[in-house]
C-alpha positions in Angstrom: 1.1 -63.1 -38.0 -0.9 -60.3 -39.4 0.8 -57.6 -37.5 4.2 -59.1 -38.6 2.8 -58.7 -42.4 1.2 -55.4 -41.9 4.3 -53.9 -40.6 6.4 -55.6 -43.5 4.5 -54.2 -45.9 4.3 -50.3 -44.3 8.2 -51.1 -44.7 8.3 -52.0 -47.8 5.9 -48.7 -48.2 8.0 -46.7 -46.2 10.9 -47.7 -47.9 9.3 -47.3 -51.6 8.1 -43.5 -50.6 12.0 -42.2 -48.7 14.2 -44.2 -51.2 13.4 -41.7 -54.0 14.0 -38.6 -51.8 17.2 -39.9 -50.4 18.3 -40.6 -53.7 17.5 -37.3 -54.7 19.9 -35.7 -52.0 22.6 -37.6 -52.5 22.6 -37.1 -55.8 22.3 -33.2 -55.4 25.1 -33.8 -52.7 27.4 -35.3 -55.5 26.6 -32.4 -57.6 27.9 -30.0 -55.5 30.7 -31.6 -54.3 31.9 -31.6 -58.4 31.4 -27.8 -58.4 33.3 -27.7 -54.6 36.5 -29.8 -56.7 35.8 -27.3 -59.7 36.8 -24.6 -57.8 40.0 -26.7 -55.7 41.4 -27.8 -59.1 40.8 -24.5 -61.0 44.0 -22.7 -58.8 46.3 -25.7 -59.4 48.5 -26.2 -61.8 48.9 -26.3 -64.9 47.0 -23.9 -66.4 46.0 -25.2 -69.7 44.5 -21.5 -71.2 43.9 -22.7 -74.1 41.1 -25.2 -73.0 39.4 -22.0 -71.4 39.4 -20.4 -74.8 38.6 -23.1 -76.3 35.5 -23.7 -74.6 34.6 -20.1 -74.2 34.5 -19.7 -78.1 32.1 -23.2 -78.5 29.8 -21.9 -75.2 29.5 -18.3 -75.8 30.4 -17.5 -79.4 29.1 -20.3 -80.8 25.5 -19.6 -79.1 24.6 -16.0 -80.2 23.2 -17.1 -83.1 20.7 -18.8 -81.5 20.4 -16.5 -78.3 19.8 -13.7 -80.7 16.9 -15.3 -82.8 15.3 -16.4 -79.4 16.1 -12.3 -78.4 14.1 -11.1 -81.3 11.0 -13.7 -81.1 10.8 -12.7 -77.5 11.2 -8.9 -77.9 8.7 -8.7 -80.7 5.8 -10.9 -79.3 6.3 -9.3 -76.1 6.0 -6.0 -77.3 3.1 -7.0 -79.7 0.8 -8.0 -76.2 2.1 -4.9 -74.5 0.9 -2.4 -77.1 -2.3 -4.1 -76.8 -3.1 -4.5 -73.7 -1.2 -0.8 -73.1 -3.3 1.2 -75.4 -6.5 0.0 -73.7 -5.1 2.5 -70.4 -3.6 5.2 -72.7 -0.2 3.9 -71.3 1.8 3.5 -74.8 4.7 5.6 -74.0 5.4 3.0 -70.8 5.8 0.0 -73.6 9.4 0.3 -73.7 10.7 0.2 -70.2 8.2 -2.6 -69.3 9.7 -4.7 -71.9 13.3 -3.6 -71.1 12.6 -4.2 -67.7 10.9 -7.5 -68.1 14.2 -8.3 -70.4 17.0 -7.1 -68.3 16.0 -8.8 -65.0 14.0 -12.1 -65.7 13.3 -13.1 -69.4 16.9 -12.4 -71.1 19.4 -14.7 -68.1 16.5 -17.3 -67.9 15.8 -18.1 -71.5 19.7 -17.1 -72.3 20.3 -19.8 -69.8 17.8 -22.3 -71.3 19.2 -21.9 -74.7 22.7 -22.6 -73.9 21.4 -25.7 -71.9 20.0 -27.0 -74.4 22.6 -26.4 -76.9 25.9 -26.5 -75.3 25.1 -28.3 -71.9 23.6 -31.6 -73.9 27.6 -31.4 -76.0 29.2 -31.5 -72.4 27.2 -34.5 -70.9 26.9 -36.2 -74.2 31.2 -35.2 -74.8 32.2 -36.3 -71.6 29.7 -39.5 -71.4 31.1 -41.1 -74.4 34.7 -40.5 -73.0 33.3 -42.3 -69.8 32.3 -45.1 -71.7 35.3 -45.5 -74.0 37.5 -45.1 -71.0 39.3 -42.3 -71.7 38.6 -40.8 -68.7 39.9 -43.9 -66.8 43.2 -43.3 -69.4 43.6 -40.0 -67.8 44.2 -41.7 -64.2 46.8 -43.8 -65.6 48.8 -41.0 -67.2 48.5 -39.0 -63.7 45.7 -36.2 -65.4 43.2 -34.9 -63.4 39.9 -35.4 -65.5 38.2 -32.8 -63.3 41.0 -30.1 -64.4 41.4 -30.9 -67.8 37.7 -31.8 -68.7 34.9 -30.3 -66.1 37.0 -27.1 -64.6 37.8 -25.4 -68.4 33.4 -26.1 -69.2 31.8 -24.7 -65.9 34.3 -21.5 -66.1 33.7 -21.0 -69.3 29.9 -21.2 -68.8 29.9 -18.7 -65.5 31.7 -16.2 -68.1 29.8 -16.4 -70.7 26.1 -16.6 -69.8 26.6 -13.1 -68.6 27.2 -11.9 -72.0 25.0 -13.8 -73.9 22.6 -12.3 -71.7 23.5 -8.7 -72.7 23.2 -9.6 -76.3 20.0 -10.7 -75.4 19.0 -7.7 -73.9 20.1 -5.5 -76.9 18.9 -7.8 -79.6 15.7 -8.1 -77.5 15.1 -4.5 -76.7 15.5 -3.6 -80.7 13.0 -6.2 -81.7 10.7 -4.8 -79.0 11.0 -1.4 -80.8 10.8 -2.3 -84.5 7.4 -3.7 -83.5 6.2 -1.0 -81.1 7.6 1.7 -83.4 8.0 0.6 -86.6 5.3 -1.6 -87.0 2.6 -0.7 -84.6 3.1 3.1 -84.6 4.4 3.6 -81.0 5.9 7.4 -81.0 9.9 6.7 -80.6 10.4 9.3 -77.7 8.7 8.4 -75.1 9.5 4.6 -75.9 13.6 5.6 -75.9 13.2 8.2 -73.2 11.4 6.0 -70.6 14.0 3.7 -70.7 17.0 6.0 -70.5 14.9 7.5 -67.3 13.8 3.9 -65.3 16.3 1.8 -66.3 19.4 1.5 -63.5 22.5 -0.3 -63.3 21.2 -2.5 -60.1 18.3 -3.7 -63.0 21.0 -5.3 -65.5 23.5 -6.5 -62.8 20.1 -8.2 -60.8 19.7 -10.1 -64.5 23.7 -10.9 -64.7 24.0 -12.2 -61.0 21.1 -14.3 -61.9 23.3 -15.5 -65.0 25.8 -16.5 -63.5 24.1 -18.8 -60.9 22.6 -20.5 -64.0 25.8 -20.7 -65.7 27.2 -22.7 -63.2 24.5 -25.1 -62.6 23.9 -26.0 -65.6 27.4 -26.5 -66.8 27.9 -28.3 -63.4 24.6 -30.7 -64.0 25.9 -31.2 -67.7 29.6 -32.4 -66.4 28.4 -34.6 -63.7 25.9 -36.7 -65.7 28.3 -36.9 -68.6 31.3 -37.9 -66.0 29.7 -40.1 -64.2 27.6 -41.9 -67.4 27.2 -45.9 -67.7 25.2 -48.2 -69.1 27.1 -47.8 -73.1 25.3 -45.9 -75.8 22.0 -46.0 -73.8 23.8 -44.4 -71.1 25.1 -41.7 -72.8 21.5 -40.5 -74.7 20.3 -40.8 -70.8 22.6 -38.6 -69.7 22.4 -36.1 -72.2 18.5 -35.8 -71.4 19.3 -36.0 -67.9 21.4 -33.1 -68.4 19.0 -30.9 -70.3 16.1 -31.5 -68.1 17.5 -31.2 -64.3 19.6 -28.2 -65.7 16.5 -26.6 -67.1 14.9 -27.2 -63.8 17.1 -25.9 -61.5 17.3 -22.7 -63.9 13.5 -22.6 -63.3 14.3 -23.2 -59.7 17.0 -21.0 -59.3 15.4 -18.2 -60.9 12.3 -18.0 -58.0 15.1 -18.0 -54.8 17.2 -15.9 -56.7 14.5 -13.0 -57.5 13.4 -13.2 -53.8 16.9 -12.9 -52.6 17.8 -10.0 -55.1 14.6 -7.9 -54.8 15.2 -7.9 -50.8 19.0 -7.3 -51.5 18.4 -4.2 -54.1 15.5 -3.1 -52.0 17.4 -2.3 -49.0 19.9 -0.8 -50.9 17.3 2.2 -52.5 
C-alpha cells in the first residue's frame, strides 16, 4: 500500500516536472512548422504584392522613427562610458571604432530587433488574434483563401527584409550620436575618431550584424503570427497573445543572438 502511493505520487511528480518541457517542444515544433508553410505558400500563387508593400511600409518605415531615437540614446551613452573609461589608458583615438564596432555587429540588429518586436510584432499577434476570435480567419476557409498566404506569408517576408535595414539606419544614426558626444561634446579630436573607423571597419563586420538581422526578423515575425493565429480564449486571449508574442520573441532574439555570434565568429574567422 505505501509503495503503490509512493510511486503514484513520484508520477504525479514526474509527470508535473516533463509536462512543462514537452509542452515547450511541441510548441516550438508548431512554430517552426508555420515558418516551414511560410516558405511553401510564399511560391504559390497568387501573388498579392501589394500586401508585401503594404506591410513592408507599416514594419520598416513605420519603425525608424523609433529605431533612430533608440540609435542616438545608445550611440551617445555608449560613447559617453567609452571616453571615460578610454582616456584613463590614453586610448581616445580607439573611441570610434569600438563603438562602431560594438554597433555594427551586436547592439544595432539586437536592439533594432527588439524595437520592432515590440512595436510591430505585438500589431501582428494582436491583428491576427482578434481575426481568430471574430472568425475571420475561419471565413477565409470557407471562401477557399489560404490564411497562411494572405495573412502570415506577406508579415514574416516583410520582417526578414526589413530588419536588415533598420539595422543600417541604426548603425548610421548610432555612429553619428556616438560622434557628436565624443567630438562635439567631450572634445575627442575628429581624425583619429573618423580615420580608425574607415581603417578597422570591414564589410564581413556589417554583413555578421545583417545575417544576425535577418535570423531575428524571422523569428520574431514567426512567434508574433503563430500566437496571434492560433489565439483563444476572446479578449483575454488576444491581450495573452500579444504579451506572449513580445516576450518569447524577445527571448529567442536574446537567444539567437549567443548561437548566432558563436556560429559567425567561427565562420568569419576561418575566412581571414
Amino acid at each position: 500500500m505505501i509503495l503503490a502511493r509512493l510511486w503514484n505520487f513520484l508520477e504525479k511528480t514526474s509527470d508535473a516536472f516533463y509536462r512543462p518541457f514537452f509542452g515547450f517542444l511541441e510548441e516550438v515544433g508548431n512554430v517552426f512548422s508555420l515558418f516551414l508553410a511560410t516558405f511553401a505558400w510564399l511560391f504559390r500563387p497568387p501573388f498579392r504584392f501589394r500586401l508585401f508593400v503594404a506591410n513592408m511600409d507599416f514594419i520598416g518605415l513605420g519603425s525608424i522613427g523609433i529605431v533612430a531615437l533608440v540609435a542616438s540614446f545608445t550611440g551617445a551613452a555608449f560613447s559617453l562610458q567609452t571616453v571615460y573609461t578610454f582616456k584613463l589608458f590614453q586610448a581616445e583615438a580607439f573611441i570610434g571604432v569600438t563603438v562602431a564596432l560594438s554597433l555594427s555587429k551586436e547592439l544595432a540588429p539586437v536592439l533594432t530587433a527588439l524595437m520592432v518586436t515590440a512595436r510591430a510584432g505585438s500589431a501582428m499577434a494582436t491583428e491576427l488574434g482578434s481575426m481568430r476570435i471574430t472568425e475571420q480567419i475561419d471565413a477565409m476557409y470557407t471562401m477557399a483563401v489560404s490564411p497562411i498566404q494572405y495573412l502570415v506569408v506577406p508579415r514574416i517576408i516583410a520582417s526578414i527584409i526589413m530588419v536588415p535595414f533598420l539595422t543600417m539606419v541604426f548603425n548610421l544614426v548610432g555612429i553619428m550620436g556616438a560622434s557628436f558626444v565624443a567630438v562635439t561634446m567631450m572634445g575627442v579630436d575628429a581624425g583619429p575618431f573618423w580615420h580608425n573607423i574607415m581603417w578597422f571597419i570591414d564589410a564581413k563586420d556589417i554583413l555578421e550584424g545583417i545575417i544576425k538581422a535577418v535570423f531575428f526578423g524571422a523569428a520574431f515575425s514567426t512567434i508574433a503570427c503563430y500566437q496571434g493565429f492560433y489565439a483563444s480564449g476572446g479578449a483575454a486571449g488576444v491581450g495573452r497573445a500579444t504579451t506572449q508574442a513580445v516576450v518569447r520573441g524577445s527571448v529567442t532574439i536574446l537567444f539567437l543572438d549567443v548561437m548566432l555570434t558563436d556560429i559567425l565568429l567561427l565562420v568569419f574567422r576561418k575566412s581571414m
